[in-house]
Structure formats: C-alpha cells, structure tokens
VMD Tcl script that draws the C-alpha trace (Angstrom):
set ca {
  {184.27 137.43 107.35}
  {186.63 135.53 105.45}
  {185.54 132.35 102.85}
  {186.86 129.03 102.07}
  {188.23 128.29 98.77}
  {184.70 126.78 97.88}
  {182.75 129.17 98.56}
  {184.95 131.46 96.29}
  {184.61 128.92 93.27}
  {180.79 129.14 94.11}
  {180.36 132.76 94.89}
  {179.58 133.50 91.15}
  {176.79 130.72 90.64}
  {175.21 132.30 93.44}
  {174.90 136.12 92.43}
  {173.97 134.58 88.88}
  {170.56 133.19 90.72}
  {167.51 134.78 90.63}
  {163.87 133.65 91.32}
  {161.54 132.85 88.57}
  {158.64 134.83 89.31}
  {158.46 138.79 90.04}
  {160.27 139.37 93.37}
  {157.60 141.81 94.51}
  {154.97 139.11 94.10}
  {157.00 137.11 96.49}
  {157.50 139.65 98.77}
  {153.69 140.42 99.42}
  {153.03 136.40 99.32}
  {155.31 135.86 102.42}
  {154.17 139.17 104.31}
  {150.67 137.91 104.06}
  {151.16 135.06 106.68}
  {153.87 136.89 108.98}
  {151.64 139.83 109.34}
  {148.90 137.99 110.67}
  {151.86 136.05 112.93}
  {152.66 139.03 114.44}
  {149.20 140.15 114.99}
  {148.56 137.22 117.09}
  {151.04 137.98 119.34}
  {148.87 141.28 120.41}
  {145.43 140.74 119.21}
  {144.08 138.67 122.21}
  {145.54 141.07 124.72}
  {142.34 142.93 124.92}
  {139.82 139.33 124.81}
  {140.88 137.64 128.25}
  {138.14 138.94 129.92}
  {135.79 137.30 127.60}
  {137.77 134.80 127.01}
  {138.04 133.71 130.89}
  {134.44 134.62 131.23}
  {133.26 132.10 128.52}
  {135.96 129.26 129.31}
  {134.72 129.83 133.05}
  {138.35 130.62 134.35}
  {139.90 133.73 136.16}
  {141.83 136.33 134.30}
  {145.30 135.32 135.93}
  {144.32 132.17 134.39}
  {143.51 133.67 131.16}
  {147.34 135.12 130.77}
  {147.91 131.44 129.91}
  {146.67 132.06 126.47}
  {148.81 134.64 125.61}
  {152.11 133.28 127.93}
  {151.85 130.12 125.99}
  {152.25 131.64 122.53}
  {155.06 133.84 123.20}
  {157.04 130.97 125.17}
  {156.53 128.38 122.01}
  {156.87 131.58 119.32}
  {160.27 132.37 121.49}
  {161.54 128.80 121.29}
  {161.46 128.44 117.71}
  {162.55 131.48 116.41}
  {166.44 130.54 117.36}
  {166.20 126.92 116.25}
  {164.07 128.48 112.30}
  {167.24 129.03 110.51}
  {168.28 125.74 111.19}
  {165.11 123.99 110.48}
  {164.78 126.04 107.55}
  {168.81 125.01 106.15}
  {167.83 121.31 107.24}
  {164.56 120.27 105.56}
  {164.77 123.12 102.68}
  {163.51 126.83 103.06}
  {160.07 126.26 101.25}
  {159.13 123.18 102.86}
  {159.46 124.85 106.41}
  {157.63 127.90 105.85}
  {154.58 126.31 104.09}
  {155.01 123.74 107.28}
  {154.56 126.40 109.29}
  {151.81 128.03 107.56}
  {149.64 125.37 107.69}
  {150.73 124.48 111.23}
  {149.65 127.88 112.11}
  {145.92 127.87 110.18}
  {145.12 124.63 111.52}
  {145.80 125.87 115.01}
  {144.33 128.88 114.66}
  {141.22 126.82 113.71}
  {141.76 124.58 116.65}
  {141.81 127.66 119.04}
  {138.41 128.98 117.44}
  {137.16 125.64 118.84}
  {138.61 125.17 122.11}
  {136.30 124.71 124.90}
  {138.69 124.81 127.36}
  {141.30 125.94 129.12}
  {143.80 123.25 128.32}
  {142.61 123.19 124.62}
  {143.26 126.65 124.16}
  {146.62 126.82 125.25}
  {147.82 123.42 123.96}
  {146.60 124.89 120.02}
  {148.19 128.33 121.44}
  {151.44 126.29 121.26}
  {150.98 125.10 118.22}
  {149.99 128.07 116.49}
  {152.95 130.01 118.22}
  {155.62 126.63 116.79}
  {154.00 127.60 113.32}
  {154.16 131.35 113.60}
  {157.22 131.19 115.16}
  {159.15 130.44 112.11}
  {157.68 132.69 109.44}
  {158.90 136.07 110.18}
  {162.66 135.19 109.93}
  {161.63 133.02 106.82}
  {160.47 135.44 105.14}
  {163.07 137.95 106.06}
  {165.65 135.57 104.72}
  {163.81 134.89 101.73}
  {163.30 138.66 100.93}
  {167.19 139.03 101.40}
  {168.20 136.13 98.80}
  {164.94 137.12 96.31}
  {166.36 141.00 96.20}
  {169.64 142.66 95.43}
  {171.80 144.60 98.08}
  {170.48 148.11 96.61}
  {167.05 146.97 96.34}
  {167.50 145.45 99.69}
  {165.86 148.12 101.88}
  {162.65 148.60 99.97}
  {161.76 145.07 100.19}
  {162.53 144.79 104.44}
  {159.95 147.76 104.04}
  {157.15 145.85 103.15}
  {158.62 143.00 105.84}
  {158.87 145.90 108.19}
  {154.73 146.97 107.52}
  {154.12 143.49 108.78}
  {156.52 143.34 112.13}
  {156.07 146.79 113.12}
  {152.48 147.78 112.34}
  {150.95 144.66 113.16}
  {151.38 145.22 116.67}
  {150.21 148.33 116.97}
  {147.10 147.66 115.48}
  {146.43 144.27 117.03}
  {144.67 145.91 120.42}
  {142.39 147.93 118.25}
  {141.47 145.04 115.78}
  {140.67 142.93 119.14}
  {138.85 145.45 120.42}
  {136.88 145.74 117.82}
  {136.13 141.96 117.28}
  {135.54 141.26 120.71}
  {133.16 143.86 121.73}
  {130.93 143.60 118.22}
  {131.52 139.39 117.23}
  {132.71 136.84 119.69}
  {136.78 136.05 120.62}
  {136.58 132.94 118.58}
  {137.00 135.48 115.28}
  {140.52 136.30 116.74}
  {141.83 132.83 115.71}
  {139.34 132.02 113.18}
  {140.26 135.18 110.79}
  {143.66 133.67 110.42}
  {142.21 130.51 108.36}
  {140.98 131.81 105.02}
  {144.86 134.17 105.34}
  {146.43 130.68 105.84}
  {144.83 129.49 102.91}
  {145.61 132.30 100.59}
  {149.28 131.92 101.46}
  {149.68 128.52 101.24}
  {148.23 128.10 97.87}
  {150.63 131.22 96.39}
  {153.77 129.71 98.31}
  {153.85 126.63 96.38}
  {153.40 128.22 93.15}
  {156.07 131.17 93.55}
  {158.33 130.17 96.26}
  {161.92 128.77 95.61}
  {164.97 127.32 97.40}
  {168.14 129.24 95.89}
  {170.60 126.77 95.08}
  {173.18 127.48 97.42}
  {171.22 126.46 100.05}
  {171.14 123.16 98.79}
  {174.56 123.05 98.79}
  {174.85 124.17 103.18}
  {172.37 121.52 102.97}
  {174.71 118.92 102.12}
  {177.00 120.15 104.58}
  {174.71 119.29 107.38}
  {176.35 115.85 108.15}
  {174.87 115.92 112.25}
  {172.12 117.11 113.93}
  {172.99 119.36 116.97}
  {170.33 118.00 119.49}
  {172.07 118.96 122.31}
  {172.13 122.67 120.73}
  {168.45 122.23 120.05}
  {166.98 120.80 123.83}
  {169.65 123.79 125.63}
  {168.16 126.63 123.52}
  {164.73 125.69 123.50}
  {164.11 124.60 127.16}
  {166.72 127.67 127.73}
  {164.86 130.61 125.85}
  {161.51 129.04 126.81}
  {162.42 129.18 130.47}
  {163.55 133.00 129.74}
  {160.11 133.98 128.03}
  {157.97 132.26 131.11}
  {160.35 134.15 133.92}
  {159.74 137.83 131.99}
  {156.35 137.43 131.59}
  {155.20 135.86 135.15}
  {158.21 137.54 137.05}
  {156.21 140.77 138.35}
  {152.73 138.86 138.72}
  {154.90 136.34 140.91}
  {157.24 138.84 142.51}
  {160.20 138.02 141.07}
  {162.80 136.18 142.69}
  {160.57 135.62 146.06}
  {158.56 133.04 144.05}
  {160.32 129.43 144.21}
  {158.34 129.36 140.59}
  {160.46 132.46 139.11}
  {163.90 131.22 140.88}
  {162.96 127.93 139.63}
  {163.09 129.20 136.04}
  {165.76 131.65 136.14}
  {168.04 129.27 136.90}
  {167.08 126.70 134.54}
  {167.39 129.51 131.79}
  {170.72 131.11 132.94}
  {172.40 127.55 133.02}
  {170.86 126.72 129.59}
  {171.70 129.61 127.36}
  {175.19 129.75 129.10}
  {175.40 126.30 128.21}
  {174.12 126.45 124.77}
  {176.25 129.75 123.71}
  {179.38 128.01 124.75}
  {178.50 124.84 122.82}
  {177.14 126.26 119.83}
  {180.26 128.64 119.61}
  {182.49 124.94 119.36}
  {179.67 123.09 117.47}
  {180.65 122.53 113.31}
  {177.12 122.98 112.54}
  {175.76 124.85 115.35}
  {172.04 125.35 115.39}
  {172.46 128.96 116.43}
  {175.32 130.18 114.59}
  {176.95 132.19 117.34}
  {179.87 133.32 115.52}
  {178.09 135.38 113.67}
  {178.39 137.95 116.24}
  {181.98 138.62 115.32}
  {180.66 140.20 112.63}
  {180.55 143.83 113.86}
  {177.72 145.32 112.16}
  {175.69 142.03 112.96}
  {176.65 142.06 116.48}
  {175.39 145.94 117.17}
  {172.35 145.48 114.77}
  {171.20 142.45 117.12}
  {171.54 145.10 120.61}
  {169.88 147.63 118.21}
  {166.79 145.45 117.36}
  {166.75 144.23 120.84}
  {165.89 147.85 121.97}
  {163.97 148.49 118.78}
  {161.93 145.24 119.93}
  {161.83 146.42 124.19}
  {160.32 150.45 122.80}
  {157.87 148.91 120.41}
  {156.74 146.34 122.45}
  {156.93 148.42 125.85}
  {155.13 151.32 124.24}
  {152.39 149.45 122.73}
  {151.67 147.64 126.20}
  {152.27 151.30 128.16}
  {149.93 153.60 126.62}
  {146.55 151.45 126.16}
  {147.09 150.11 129.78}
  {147.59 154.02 131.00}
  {144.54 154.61 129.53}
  {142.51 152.12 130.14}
  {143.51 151.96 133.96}
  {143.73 156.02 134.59}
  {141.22 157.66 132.17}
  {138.55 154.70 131.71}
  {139.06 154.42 127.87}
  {137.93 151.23 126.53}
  {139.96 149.09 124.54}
  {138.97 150.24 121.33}
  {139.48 153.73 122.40}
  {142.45 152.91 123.44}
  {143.24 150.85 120.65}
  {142.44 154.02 118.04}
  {145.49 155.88 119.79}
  {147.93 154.09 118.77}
  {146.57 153.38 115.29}
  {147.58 156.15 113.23}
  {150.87 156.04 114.69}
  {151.27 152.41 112.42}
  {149.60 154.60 109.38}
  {152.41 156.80 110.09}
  {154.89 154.36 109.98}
  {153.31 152.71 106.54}
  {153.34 155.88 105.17}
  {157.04 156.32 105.29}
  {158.19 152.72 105.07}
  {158.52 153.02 101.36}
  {160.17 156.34 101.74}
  {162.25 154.89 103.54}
  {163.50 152.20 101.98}
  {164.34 153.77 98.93}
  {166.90 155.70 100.31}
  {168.34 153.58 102.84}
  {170.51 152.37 99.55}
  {171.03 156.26 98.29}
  {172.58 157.41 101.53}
  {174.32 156.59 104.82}
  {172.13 154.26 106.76}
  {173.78 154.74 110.07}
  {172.57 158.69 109.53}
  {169.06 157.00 109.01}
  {169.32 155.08 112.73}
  {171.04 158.24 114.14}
  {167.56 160.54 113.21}
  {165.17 157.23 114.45}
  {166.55 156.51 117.81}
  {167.26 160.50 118.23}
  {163.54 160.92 116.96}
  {162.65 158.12 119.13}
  {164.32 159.61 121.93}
  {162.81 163.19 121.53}
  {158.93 161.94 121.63}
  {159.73 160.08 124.71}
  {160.97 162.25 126.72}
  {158.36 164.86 125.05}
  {155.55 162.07 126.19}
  {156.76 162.46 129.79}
  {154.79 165.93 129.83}
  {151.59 163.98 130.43}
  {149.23 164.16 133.00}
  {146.25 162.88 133.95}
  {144.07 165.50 131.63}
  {145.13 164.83 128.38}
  {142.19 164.27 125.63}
  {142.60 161.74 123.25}
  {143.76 164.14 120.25}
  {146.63 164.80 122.63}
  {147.63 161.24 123.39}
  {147.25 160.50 119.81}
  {149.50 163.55 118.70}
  {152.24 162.31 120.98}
  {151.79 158.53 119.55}
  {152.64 159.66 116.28}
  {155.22 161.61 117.08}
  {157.30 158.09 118.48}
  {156.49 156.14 115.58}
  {158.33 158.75 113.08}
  {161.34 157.83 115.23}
  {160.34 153.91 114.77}
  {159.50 154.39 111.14}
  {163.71 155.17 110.64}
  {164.86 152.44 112.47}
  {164.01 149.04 111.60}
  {165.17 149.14 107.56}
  {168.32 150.28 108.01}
  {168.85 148.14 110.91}
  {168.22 145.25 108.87}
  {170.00 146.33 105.96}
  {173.09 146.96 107.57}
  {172.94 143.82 109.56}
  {172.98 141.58 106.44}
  {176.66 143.17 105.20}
  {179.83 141.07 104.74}
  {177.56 137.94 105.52}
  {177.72 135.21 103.32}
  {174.28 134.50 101.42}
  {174.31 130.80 102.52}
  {174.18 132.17 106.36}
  {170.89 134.41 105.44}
  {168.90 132.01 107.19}
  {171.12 132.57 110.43}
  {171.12 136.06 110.13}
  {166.85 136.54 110.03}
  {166.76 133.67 112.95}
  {169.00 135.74 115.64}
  {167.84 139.62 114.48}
  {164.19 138.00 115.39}
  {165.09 136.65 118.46}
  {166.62 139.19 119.26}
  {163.66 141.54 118.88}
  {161.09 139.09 120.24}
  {163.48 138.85 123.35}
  {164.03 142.84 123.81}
  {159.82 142.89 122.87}
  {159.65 140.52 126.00}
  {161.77 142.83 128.05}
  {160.76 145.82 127.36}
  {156.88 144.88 128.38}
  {158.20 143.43 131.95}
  {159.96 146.33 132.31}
  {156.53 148.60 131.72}
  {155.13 146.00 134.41}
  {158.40 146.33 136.65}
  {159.10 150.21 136.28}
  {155.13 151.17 136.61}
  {154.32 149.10 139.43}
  {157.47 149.70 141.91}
  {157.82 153.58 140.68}
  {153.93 153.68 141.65}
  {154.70 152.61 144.98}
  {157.06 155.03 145.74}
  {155.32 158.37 144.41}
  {152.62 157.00 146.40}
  {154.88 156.69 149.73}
  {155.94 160.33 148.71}
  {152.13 161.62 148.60}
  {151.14 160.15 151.36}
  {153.39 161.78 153.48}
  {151.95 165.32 152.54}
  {148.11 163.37 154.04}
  {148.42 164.96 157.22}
  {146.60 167.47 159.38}
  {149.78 169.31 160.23}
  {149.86 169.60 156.27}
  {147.52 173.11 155.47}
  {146.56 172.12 151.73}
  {145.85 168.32 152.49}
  {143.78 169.96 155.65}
  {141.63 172.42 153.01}
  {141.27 170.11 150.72}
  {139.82 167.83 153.56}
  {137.82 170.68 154.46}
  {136.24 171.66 151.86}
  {135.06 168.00 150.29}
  {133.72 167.26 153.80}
  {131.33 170.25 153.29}
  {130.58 169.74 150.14}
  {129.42 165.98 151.01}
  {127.37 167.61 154.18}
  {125.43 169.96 151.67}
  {124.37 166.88 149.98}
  {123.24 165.73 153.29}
  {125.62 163.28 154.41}
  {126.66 163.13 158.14}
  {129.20 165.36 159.40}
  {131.60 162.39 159.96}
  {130.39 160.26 156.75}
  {131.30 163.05 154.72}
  {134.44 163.34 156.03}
  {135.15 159.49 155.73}
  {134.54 160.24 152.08}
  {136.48 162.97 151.78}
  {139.32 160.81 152.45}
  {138.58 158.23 150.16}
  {138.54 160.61 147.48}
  {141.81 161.95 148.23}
  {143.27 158.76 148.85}
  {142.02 157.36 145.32}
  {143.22 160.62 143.31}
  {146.24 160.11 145.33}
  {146.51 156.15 143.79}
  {146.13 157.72 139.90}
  {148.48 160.31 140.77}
  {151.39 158.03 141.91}
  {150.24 155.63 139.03}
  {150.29 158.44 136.28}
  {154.01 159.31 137.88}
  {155.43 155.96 137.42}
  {153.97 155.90 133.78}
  {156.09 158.59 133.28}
  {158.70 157.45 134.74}
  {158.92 154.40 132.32}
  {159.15 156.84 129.56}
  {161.77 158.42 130.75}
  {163.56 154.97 131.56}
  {162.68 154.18 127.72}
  {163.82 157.55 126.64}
  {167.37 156.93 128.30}
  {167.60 153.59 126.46}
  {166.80 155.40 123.13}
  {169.16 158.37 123.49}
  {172.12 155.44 124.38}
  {170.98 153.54 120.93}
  {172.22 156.87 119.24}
  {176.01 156.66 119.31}
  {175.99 153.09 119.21}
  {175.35 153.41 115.19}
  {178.90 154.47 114.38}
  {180.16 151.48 115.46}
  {179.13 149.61 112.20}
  {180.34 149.76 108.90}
  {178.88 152.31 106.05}
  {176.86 150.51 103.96}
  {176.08 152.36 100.19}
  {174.08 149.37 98.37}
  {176.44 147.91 96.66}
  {177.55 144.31 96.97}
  {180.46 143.26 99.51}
  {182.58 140.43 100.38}
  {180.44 137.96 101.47}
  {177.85 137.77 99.25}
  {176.67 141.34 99.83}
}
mol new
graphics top color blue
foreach p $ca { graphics top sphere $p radius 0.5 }
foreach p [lrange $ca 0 end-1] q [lrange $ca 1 end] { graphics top cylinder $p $q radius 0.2 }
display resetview
C-alpha cells in the first residue's frame, strides 16, 4: 500500500512509541472484558427454557434474547474502528465496558420480555466494540515479531469463550437461577474498567487520523448498520420462518442486499469512509477476511452442531453436552502460546495450511458417527477439530495486519471481526439449513424401504409386534406400536444422517480454505512498509 509524503515524515515518530506500562499487563487487562463479550454471545443458548418459563413467554419467543444481541453486536462491530479513530481509542472501549456492565446488570433485572431484549441491545452495542478494540490495541502495544504471541492471548478469549459458554450456562442454570448469566459480567466490568484507565493509552498517531476526520460519514453509518442488522435478523430467523416464503425474511433480505450494496459502493468513494473498504486491495487482508469468515462459520457451526446432536438424538443434557466440547477449548489454550511463538519463527501460511488441513481431516473423520457413540468418543473427535482451530486464528491475524499502515489498525480489527461474526452467523444457519432439509430427505429415502413388500421392514414389524403381545398388548395394539417405534428410530436415523451431512458440507469448506493460503504474502516478523 503506498504512503503520502506525511506519513513518511511521520513513520519514524510512530515506531519510536511505545506504551508506558508492561505490554503484557495490557494485554490481559483488555482480554478480561472481551472474553466475557464473547461468552455472552453463547452462554444463554442453553437458559431459554427457563428463561421463557420465568418471563411467562414461549421459547420461539425466547430466541429474542439471543437474536437481539447478535443483531446490535453485528451492527457495531463495522462502524468500532471508526468510533474508536473519532472519539479516541480509550475513551470508546471503557464506553463500552461500562455500557456493557450496566446492561448486563439491567438484564439480571428484567422482568420482562421487552426489558430483556431492549438491555440485550445494549449490552450487545457495548460488547460489540471491544473485541476489535482490543485486537487493535494489542497490534499497536506489540511489535511485528512479538505480534503473534499477544493475538494468542486475544485468540483464548474469541475462540475458547464460545466453546465453553454452553457448559458454563448449563451449569448456572440448572444449579443458580439465569439471572447469574448477566449478573457475573458486573464485578468483570468493574475489574476492567478500573485497570483501563490506569494502563490504557492512545498512541499518538492516532491523534493525528484524528485530526484528519474533518466529516462524519452518516450516510456510511445508517447504510451499514440498518444493512448488516437486517443481514444478522434474516440468518438467524430465515429457517424458523422458511426462508424466502416468509414476507418477514423477503422483507429483510432486500432491505440488507440494497444496503450493503449501497454502503460498499459509497464507502469505496467516501474520503473518510466509516468502513474502510479499500483495504481489501490489500491482498493478504482481503484473503485473511474470507479466511476468518470460514474460521468464524466452523467455530460457530460446530459449537451449535454437536450439543444440539446430542441433546436432540442421545438425550444428553446441556451440561453433558456442554462437557464435550470443553476440553476441545483446553486444547486450544494449551497450544495458543505454542503457537504464537512461532508464528514469527516460521512461515505462517505453512501454519494455516496444517489448521484448515487439520480442520479438514477431523471433519470428515467426525462424519463416522452414528447414533451409538459414548461420550469419550464424541469428546475424542471434539478435540481432534480444535487442534486444526488452534493453528488457524494467529496466523490469520498476523498475516492480515502486513503492509497496513499502523494508523489503519483500527480498520483492520473492525472488518477481520465482522467478518468472523458474519461467517459465525452463517455457518450456524447453515447447521439449521443443512440439518433440517438433509433430514427430510434421508427420511423420504427410509421411508420408502417401510413397506410390506420390503422383507426386513416386514421382520422387523414382526417381531416387535410379538414382542409387545408377550407383554400382553392386543394383537393389533402391538402392532400399532410396532410402527411407531420404527417410524421414530426412522426420524433419529434421517436426523443423525443430515448431521453428518453438515460435516461433510463443513469439511468441503475447510479442505477449499487450504490452497487459498498461498495467495498471501510470507510474512517472517519483521517490520514492512506500512508500518509493519
């Protein structure tokens, strides 16, 4: 990316800067509040029962509470950066901090419907902008070859929070009350709050982009927000509405398609865009975005796909479920710091080449189950995938960062978030899409075997019939019953098949991610062009 004559003359003030206090400090100060960010955005999955049985609501209802974050969550993560360069880097992420522990608080209250999801919003505005804060923060606050190890610390908070967010709200909801789901993030608020305004820093040339922020892009802002927002609410309601029969779902698919086609084409013409869309001629920022997309759709899609297998097919609670996919993240932590110290020794595209492979490999692997598997073996094949996701997200965002100016940092954390939040929000409708309509048609399959001309459906028949008569059930009861049984090991069968048949969809997507790294430019930890 080339630079203007200014930024040349104030390239060397820039590397000179560094923060006051220890850079590892800050690094664990900002991960505090964007871990428990992130687990929000999975920890109440488990709770809408309870939560719609207290509140007095249905379930479909319910879905409100977490719809509502992710919409608000999704609207500001594209709009942080330039919040962030506007009103001063510190200032916006202790903002949001305390915007998020006050809602939190306020949804530990709610006795209502309405209440809950108008503090949801809130909470997901607040949250919204501290993940790609603090990635942008770690990025100025570290060197280029220290780079990876700090985004491995950022990664513990993005990647493992998820995964343990059903198991934490498992275990809160079925030992406290749901209340505690919202309520444990205000003492974390706190904490963070208190050691952001004693260690956190604006570097100094952000003051200086500052300054060249002569006009506020409110067009950019009210086409990307009502745009994105309009995205998140048609993924997550499109199967539960049937897609594009519902006036509701064509009603906001088309207000999202014209807005973001809208908003790229004026940000890309906009001086001070609020989404800097040029970026993307960057090449190793462009294919780091599709990478964390898909990074963002197999986390996200996984962590939705196995408990809801379980739960639905082998009656595992949501704890139980929950405890699968936990030491997959204590795999992940485990080789996060690994990781990072060598993604500046070594050839990170090699690094992304072994995850999505990896990733790839335990998919396709996972596709072996059935419906008989014990929970060692579902937990075996969990940890297996998140090897492949422990390679991936570092060097993704270390390589994403290079020939970027410093100044765009903020830009550069705001679209690599959105971009996995959006791919996150993809890849769980497609569980929902692929499971669902795959289901259907395994089941159309089966059923055609249900036949008397058919000699094994016609034993089977047979011989449950008299079993259910040697219990003493009438001749044609018991065979009534008979039936039902086949027809409802028949539904998990064609269920358990289109399970599987997302994992091989997921799989596919994984094995494509693999070539894809080449396209980008080594990167060896040393500083380049740009800033980096």
């Amino acid at each position: 990316m080339s630079t203007t004559p200014s930024d040349t003359v104030a390239e060397p003030v820039k590397a000179d800067w560094k923060p006051r206090f220890n850079p590892w400090a800050i690094a664990m100060t900002v991960t505090l509040a964007t871990f428990m960010e992130v687990l929000d955005s999975s920890i109440a999955n488990v709770a809408l029962p309870h939560i719609a049985g207290n509140l007095s609501i249905t379930e479909d209802e319910a879905t409100w509470v977490l719809s509502s974050y992710l919409v608000a969550n999704a609207i500001i993560l594209p709009i942080s950066a330039w919040l962030s360069t506007k009103f001063g880097r510190k200032r916006f992420y202790m903002t949001c901090v305390v915007l998020f522990g006050v809602s939190s608080l306020m949804c530990g209250l709610a006795q209502s419907l309405p209440m809950l999801v108008f503090f949801r919003v809130l909470q997901g505005l607040g949250g919204g902008g501290l993940a790609p804060t603090e990635q942008a923060i770690l990025a100025d606050t570290f060197p280029p070859e220290k780079r990876g190890q700090a985004f491995s610390v950022y990664a513990m908070a993005v990647v493992v929070a998820p995964v343990i967010g059903p198991t934490l709200g498992g275990f809160i909801t079925d030992n406290f009350n749901w209340r505690w789901l919202f309520l444990i993030n205000v003492p974390v608020a706190i904490v963070s709050l208190f050691l952001s305004g004693r260690m956190l820093e604006d570097p100094p040339f952000l003051e200086a982009a500052r300054k060249k922020m002569l006009t506020v892009d409110y067009l950019g802002l009210l086409l990307l927000a009502t745009g994105i927002g309009a995205l998140q609410v048609t993924l997550d309601k499109g199967e539960r509405e049937d897609w594009f029969s519902s006036p509701f779902i064509v009603l906001f698919a088309t207000i999202a398609a014209v807005c973001l086609i809208s908003a790229i084409i004026w940000e890309y013409y906009h001086p001070h865009p609020v989404l800097d869309i040029r970026l993307l001629a960057n090449r190793n920022f462009a294919v780091a975005c599709g990478m964390m997309f898909m990074l963002g759709a197999s986390l996200y899609g996984a962590t939705v796909l196995i408990p809801q297998l379980l739960q639905t097919l082998m009656g595992y609670t949501a704890q139980q479920a929950g405890m699968v996919l936990s030491p997959g993240g204590l795999v992940i932590i485990a080789t996060m710091p690994f990781i990072g110290r060598i993604v500046s020794k070594m050839d990170a595209r090699w690094l992304i080449v072994f995850g999505f492979s990896s990733l790839a490999a335990s998919l396709l692997y996972m596709t072996n189950w059935n419906l008989d598997i014990d929970f060692g073996t579902a937990m075996r094949f969990r940890i297996y995938q998140s090897v492949g996701m422990g390679f991936l997200f570092i060097p993704i965002q270390t390589l994403c960062y290079v020939g970027i100016p410093r100044e765009k940092n903020n830009n550069v954390s705001g679209m690599t978030n959105l971009a996995r939040n959006l791919g996150g929000s993809l890849g769980i409708s497609a569980v929902s899409v692929i499971v669902a309509r795959r289901a259907q048609f395994h089941q159309s399959v089966l059923a055609s075997h249900t036949s008397q001309f058919d000699s094994a459906f016609r034993q089977s028949t047979t011989g449950l019939s008299q079993a259910f008569q040697a219990q003493g059930h009438d001749p044609v009861i018991a065979t009534h019953m008979a039936h039902q049984m086949i027809y409802g090991a028949m539904q998990r069968q064609a269920a358990m098949l289109g399970y599987v048949d997302a994992m091989y969809v997921f799989a596919l997507v994984a094995a494509v991610m693999v070539p894809a790294a080449f396209l980008m430019k080594k990167f060896t930890g040393t500083p380049q062009r740009g800033g980096h």
